[in-house]
C-alpha positions in Angstrom: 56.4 75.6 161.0 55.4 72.2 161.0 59.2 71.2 162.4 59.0 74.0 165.3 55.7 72.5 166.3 57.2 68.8 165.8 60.2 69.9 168.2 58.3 71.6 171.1 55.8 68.2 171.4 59.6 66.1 171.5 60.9 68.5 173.8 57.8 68.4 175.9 57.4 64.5 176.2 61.0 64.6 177.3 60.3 67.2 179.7 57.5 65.5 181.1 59.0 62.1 181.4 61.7 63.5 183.9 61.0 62.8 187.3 63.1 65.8 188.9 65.7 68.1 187.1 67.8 69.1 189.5 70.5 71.5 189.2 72.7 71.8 192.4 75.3 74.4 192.8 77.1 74.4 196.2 78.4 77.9 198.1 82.3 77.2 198.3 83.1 76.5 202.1 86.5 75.6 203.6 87.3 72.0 204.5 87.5 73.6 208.5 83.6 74.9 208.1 82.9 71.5 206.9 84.8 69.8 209.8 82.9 72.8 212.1 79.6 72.1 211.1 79.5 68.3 211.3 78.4 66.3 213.7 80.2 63.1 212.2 83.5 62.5 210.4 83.8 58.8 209.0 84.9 56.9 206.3 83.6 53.3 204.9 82.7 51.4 201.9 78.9 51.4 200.9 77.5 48.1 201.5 74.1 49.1 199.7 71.1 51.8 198.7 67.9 51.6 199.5 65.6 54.2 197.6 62.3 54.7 199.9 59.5 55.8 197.7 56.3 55.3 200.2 55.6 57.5 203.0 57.8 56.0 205.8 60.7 58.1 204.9 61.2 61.0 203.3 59.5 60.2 199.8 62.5 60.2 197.4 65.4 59.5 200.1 68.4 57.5 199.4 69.9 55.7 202.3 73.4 54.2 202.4 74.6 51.0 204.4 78.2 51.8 205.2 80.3 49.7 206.6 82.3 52.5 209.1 86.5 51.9 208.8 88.0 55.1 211.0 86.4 58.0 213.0 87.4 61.2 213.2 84.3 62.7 214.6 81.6 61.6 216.6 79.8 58.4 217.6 79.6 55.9 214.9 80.9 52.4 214.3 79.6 49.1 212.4 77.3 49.5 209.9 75.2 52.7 210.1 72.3 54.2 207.6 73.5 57.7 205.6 70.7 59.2 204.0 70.0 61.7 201.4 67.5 63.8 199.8 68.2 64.2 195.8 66.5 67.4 196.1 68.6 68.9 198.1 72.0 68.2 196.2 71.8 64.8 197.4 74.8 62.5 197.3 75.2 60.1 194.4 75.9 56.8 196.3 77.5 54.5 194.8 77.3 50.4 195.9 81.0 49.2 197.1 82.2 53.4 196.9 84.9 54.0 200.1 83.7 57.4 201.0 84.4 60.1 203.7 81.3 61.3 205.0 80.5 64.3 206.2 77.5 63.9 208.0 74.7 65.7 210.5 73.6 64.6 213.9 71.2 62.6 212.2 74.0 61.0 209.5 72.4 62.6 206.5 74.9 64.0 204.1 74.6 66.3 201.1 77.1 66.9 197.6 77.5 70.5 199.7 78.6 68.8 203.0 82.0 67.8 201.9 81.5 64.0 201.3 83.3 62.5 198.5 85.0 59.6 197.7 88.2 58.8 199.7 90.4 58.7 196.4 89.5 62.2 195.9 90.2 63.0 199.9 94.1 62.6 200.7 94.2 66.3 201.6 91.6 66.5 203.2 92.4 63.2 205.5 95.8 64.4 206.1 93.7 67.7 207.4 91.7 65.5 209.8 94.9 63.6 211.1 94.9 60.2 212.8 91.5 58.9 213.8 89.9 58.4 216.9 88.5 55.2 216.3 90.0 52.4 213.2 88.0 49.3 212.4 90.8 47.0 212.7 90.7 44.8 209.6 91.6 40.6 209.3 
């Protein structure tokens, strides 16, 4: 008895010293309903994460530098601001990560949206086809 009661305090101190559990489990879509529902298509390298914690932003957001490389949907170029919501199956972003985004109107971005990391993308990108816009590179 007295290990029981030892194990459920542990398990509740752990429990309570988590600041979100979050268990995320995305509704298979095909990469053309990704491509559909987006509003932009890019890929670039994550310059750096900012995690906003006071009331300016969403409390809890992540927001992503990324330096923008090619285009193959809508109007971005230079360095833009991707955010996410942990929450909502957020995105892990990673600092120096090449990505392609999949992203809203507003260049938020989701684990769900189709985002990933460009090694995992080749068939995807061959999917997409030549860009419309490539940051030329010196």
């Amino acid at each position: 008895m007295k290990y029981l009661i030892l194990t459920v305090i542990l398990a509740l101190v752990f429990f309570a010293s988590v600041d979100e559990a979050i268990a995320c489990t995305c509704t298979p879509v095909s990469i053309n309903k990704h491509i559909e529902q987006s509003k932009s298509i890019f890929s670039g390298k994550v310059l750096e994460i900012i995690q906003h914690k006071d009331g300016t932003f969403r409390r809890g957001a992540l927001e992503a530098k990324v330096k923008v490389q090619n285009v193959w949907k809508g109007d971005v170029s230079g360095v833009v601001s991707v955010t996410t919501l942990p929450s909502l199956c957020g995105f892990p972003f990673r600092k120096n990560e090449r990505l392609l985004i999949f992203a809203t109107k507003n260049l938020f971005t989701t684990s769900c949206s189709g985002t990933d990391s460009l090694k995992s993308s080749k068939k995807i990108i061959k999917t997409l086809g030549k860009p419309i816009f490539t940051k030329q590179t010196k």
